[in-house]
TORTORVO-527594 format. One line per field, with one value per residue (C-alpha): residue number from 1; residue in one letter; x, y, z. Coordinates in Angstrom, 1 decimal, always signed. Each point is the difference from the previous one (the first is absolute). Layout:
<zases>
num	[NUM_...] $
residu	[A_...] $
xx	[X_...] $
yy	[Y_...] $
zz	[Z_...] $
</zases>
This chain:
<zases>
num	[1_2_3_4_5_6_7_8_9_10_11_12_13_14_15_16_17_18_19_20_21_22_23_24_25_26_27_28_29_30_31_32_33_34_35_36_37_38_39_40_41_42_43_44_45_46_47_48_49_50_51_52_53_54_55_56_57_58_59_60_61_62_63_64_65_66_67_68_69_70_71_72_73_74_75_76_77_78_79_80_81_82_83_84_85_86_87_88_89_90_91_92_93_94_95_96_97_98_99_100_101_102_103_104_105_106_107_108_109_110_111_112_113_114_115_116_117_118_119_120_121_122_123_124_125_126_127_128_129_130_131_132_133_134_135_136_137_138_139_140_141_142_143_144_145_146_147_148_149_150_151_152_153_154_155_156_157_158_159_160_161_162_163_164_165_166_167_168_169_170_171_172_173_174_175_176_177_178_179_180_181_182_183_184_185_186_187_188_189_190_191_192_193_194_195_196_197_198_199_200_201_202_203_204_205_206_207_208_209_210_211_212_213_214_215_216_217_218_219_220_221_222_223_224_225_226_227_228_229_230_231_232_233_234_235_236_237_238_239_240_241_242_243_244_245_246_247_248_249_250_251_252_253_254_255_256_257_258_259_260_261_262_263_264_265_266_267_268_269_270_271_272_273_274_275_276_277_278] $
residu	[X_X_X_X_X_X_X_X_X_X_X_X_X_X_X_X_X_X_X_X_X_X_X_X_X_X_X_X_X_X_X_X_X_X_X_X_X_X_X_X_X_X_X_X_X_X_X_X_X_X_X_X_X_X_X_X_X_X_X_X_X_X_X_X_X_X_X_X_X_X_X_X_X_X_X_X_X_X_X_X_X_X_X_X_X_X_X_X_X_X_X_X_X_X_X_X_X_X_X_X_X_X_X_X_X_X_X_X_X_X_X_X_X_X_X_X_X_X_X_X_X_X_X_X_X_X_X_X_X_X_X_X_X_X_X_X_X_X_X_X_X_X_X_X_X_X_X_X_X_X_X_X_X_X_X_X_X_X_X_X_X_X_X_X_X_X_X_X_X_X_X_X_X_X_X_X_X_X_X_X_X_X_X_X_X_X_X_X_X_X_X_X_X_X_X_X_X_X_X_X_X_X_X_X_X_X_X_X_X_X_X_X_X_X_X_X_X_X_X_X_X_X_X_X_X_X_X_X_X_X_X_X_X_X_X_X_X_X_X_X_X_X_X_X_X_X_X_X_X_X_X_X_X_X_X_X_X_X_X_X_X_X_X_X_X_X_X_X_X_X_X_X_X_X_X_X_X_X] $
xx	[+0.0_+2.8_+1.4_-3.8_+0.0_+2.7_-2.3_-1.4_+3.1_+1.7_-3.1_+0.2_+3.7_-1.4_-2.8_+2.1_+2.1_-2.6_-1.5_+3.1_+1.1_-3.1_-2.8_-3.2_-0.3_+2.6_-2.9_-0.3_+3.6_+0.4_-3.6_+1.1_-2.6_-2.2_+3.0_-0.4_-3.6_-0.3_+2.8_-1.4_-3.2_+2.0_+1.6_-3.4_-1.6_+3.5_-0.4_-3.8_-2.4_+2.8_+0.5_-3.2_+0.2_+3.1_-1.5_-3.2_+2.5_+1.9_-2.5_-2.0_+3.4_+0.6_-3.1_-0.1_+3.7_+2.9_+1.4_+3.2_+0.9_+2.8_-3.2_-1.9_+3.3_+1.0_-2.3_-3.2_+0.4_+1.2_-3.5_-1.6_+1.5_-0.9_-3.7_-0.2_+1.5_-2.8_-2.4_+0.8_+0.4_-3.7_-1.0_+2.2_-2.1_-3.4_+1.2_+1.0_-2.9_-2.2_+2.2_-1.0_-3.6_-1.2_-0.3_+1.3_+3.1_+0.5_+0.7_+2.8_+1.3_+0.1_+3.1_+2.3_-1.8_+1.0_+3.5_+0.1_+3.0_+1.1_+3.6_+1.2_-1.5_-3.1_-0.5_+0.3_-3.0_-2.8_-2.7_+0.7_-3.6_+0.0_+3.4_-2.3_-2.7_+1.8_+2.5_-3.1_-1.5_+3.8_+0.1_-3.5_+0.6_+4.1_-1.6_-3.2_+2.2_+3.0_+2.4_+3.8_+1.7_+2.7_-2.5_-1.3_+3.5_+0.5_-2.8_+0.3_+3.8_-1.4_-2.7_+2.0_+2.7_-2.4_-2.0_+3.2_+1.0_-3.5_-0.5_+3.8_+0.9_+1.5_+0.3_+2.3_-1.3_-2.4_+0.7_-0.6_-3.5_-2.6_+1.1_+0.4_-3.6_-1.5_+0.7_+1.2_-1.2_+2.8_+1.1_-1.5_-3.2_-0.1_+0.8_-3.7_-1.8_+1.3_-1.1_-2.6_-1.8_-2.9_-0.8_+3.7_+0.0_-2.4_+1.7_+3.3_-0.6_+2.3_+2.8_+2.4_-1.7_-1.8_-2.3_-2.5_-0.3_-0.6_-2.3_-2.6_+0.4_+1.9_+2.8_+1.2_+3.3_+1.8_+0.1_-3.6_-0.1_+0.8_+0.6_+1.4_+1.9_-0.7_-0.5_+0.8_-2.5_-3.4_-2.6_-0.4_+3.2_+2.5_-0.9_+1.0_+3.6_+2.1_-2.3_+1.9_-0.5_-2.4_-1.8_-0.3_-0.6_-3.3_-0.9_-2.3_-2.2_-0.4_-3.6_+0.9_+1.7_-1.3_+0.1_+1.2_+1.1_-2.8_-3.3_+1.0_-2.1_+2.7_-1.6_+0.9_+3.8_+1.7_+3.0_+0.3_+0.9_-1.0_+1.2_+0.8_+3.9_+1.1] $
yy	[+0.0_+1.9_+0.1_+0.7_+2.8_+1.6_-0.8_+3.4_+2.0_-2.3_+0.5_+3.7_+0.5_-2.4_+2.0_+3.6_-1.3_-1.4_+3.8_+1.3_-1.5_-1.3_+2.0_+0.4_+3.6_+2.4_+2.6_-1.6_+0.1_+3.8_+0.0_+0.1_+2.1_-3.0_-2.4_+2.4_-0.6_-3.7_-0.7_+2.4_-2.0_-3.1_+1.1_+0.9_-3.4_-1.6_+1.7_+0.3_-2.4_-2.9_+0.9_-0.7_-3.4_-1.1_+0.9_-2.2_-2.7_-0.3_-0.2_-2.9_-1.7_+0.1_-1.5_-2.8_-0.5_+0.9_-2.9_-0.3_-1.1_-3.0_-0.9_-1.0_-1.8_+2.0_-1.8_+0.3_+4.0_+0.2_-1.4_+1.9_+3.3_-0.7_-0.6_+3.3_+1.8_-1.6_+0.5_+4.0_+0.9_-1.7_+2.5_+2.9_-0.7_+0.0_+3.6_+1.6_-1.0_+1.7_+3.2_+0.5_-0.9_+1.2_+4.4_+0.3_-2.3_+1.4_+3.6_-1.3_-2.3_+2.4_+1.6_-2.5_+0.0_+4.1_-0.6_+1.7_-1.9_-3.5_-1.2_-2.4_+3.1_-0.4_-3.4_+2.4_+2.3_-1.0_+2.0_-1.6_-0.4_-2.7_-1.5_-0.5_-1.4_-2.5_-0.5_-0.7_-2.9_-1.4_-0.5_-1.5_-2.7_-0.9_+0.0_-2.2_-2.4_+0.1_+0.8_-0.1_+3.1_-1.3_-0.8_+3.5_+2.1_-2.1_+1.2_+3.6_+0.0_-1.8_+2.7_+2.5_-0.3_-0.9_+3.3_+1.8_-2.0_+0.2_+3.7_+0.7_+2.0_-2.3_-1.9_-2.3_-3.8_+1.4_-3.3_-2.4_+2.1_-1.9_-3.3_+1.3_+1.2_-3.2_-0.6_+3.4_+3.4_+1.7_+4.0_+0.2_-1.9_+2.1_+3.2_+0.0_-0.6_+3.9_+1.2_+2.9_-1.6_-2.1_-2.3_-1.2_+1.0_-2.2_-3.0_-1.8_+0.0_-3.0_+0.9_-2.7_-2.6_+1.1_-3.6_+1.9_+2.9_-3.4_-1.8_+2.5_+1.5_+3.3_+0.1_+2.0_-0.6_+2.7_-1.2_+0.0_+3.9_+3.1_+3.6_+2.4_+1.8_-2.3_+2.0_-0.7_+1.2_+1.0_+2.1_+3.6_-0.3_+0.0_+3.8_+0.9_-1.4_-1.6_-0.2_+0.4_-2.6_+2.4_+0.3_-3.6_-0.8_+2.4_-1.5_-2.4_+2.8_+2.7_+0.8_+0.5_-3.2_-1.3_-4.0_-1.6_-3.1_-2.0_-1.6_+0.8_-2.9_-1.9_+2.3_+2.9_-0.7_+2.9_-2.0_-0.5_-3.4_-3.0_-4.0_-3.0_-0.2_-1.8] $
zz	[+0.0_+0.5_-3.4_-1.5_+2.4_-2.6_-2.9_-0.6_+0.5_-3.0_-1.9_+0.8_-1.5_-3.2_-0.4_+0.2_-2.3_-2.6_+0.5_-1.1_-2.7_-1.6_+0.9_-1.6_+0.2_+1.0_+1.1_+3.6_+0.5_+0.8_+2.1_+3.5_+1.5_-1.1_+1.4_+3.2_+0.2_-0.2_+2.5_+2.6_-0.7_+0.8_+3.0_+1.5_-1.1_+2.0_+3.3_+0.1_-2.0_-0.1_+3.4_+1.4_-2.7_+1.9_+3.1_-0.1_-1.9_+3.2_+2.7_-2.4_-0.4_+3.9_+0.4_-2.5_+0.5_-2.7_-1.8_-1.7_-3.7_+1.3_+2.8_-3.2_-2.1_-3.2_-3.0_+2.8_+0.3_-3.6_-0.7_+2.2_-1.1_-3.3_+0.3_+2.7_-3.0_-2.4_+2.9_+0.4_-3.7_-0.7_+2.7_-1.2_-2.9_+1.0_+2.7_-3.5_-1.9_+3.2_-0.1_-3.5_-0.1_+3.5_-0.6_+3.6_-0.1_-3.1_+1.6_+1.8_-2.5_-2.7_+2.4_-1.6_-3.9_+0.3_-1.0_-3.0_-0.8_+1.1_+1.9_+2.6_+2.7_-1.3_+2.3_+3.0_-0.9_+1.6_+2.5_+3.7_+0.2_-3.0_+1.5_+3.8_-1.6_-1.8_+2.9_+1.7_-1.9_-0.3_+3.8_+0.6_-2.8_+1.8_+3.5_-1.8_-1.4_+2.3_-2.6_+0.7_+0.5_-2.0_-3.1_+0.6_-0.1_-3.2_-1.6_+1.1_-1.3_-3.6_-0.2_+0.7_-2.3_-2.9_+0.3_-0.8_-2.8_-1.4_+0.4_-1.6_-2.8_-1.7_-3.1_+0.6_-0.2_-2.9_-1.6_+2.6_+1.1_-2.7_+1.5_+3.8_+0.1_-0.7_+3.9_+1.4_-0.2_-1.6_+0.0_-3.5_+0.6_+3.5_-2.0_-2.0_+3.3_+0.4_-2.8_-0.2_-2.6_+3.2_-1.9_+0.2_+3.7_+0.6_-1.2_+1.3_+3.5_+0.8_+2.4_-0.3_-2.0_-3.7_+0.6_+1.6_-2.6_-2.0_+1.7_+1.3_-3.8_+1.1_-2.1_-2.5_-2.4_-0.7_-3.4_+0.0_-0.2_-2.1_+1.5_-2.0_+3.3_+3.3_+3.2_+3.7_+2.9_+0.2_-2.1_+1.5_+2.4_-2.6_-0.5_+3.6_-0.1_+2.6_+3.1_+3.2_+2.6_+1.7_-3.2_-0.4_+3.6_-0.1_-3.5_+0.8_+2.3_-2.8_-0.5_-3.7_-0.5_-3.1_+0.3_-3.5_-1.0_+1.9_-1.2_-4.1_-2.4_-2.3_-3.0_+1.6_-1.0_-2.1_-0.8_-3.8_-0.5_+2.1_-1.3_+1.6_+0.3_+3.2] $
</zases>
């Protein structure tokens, strides 16, 4: 556990690196009030909502008891680790699907869809109300099902680290993405999701795995569409420019908050082109 503990600062340095020298659009490199914003987002979401999360995370574990990865033999929590991550990305799925069709989720969720351009930060940029209320179902199902705390810091590492490679402006692995999305939700399969166009919004909702995009008949190839000039973020924020975290903190409570991207009919699509390439 150890070891995986170092798994998102590796990825971190990869990811950089993949930014810098292959990136898909040099406009987000020189946006660091935007880079300002979404890591004083995360920094709020660390010491508050996550807070709390590891908070009611320690008092369940102290109760249930905490059990160790070598209590359990190496293939046992390999195997258990695996179908927690299967477990939590099936309800990382249904969470996103909610946040998007539910008007008041979708306040708080459109936080992070306001990035009106896409990088590794853009995994940090989230309102802390969205992080609590998904912290909060995450606890109840671990104490419910007595979940190892080793499976559990696993799956938060994993998570972790594959929100920033699937928000990063990059390229690089272009060639391996039409065969990597068959299973995984990759940065450019990830990338439509943030597209202003809703009725691509409103598709790709799979966090780590694309097989429930598949199954419940939500995804959306990037092949499959034609924009002439692809936007990031969200119809009638763009216009305001980079929100400050106070800005997007008080976001959700505007009385003028116009919800978009929620309840649209599949007609209702203004992309151009729509086919069936995988």
């Amino acid at each position: 556990m150890l070891t995986l503990a170092y798994l998102p600062i590796v990825a971190f340095v990869i990811i950089v690196s993949f930014e810098l020298f292959w990136p898909r659009s040099t406009d987000a490199r020189s946006d660091v009030h935007r880079w300002l914003s979404n890591i004083a987002l995360y920094i709020t979401n660390k010491f508050g909502s996550r807070g709390i999360y590891l908070l009611l995370l320690a008092g369940g574990m102290k109760i249930n008891g905490a059990q160790s990865a070598t209590d359990d033999g190496l293939l046992k929590a390999a195997s258990i680790t695996l179908a927690v991550l299967v477990l939590f990305d099936v309800l990382d799925y249904a969470k996103h699907v909610m946040l998007h069709r539910v008007p008041f989720l979708w306040r708080f969720h459109q936080v992070h869809h306001s990035d009106s351009k896409l990088d590794f930060t853009s995994q940090f940029r989230f309102h802390p109300f969205e992080m609590l209320l998904s912290m909060t179902l995450d606890v109840s199902l671990i104490l419910l099902l007595d979940i190892p705390v080793y499976a559990i810091t696993a799956v938060a590492l994993i998570g972790l680290t594959w929100g920033m490679f699937q928000h990063a402006n990059t390229h690089a692995l272009k060639g391996l993405d039409r065969y990597a999305r068959l299973l995984l939700v990759t940065p450019n399969l990830h990338h439509t999701h943030h597209y202003t166009d809703a009725a691509a919004a409103n598709k790709n909702f799979g966090v780590i795995f694309s097989v429930w995009d598949r199954l419940f008949s939500s995804y959306l190839s990037p092949g499959s569409l034609t924009l002439d000039t692809p936007q990031y973020g969200v119809i009638g924020l763009n216009d305001k420019g980079n929100l400050n975290p106070i800005d997007l903190l008080i976001l959700p409570f505007q009385a003028s908050n116009t919800v978009t991207q929620v309840g649209l009919d599949r007609d209702q699509s203004p992309i151009k082109r729509l086919n069936k390439k995988s």
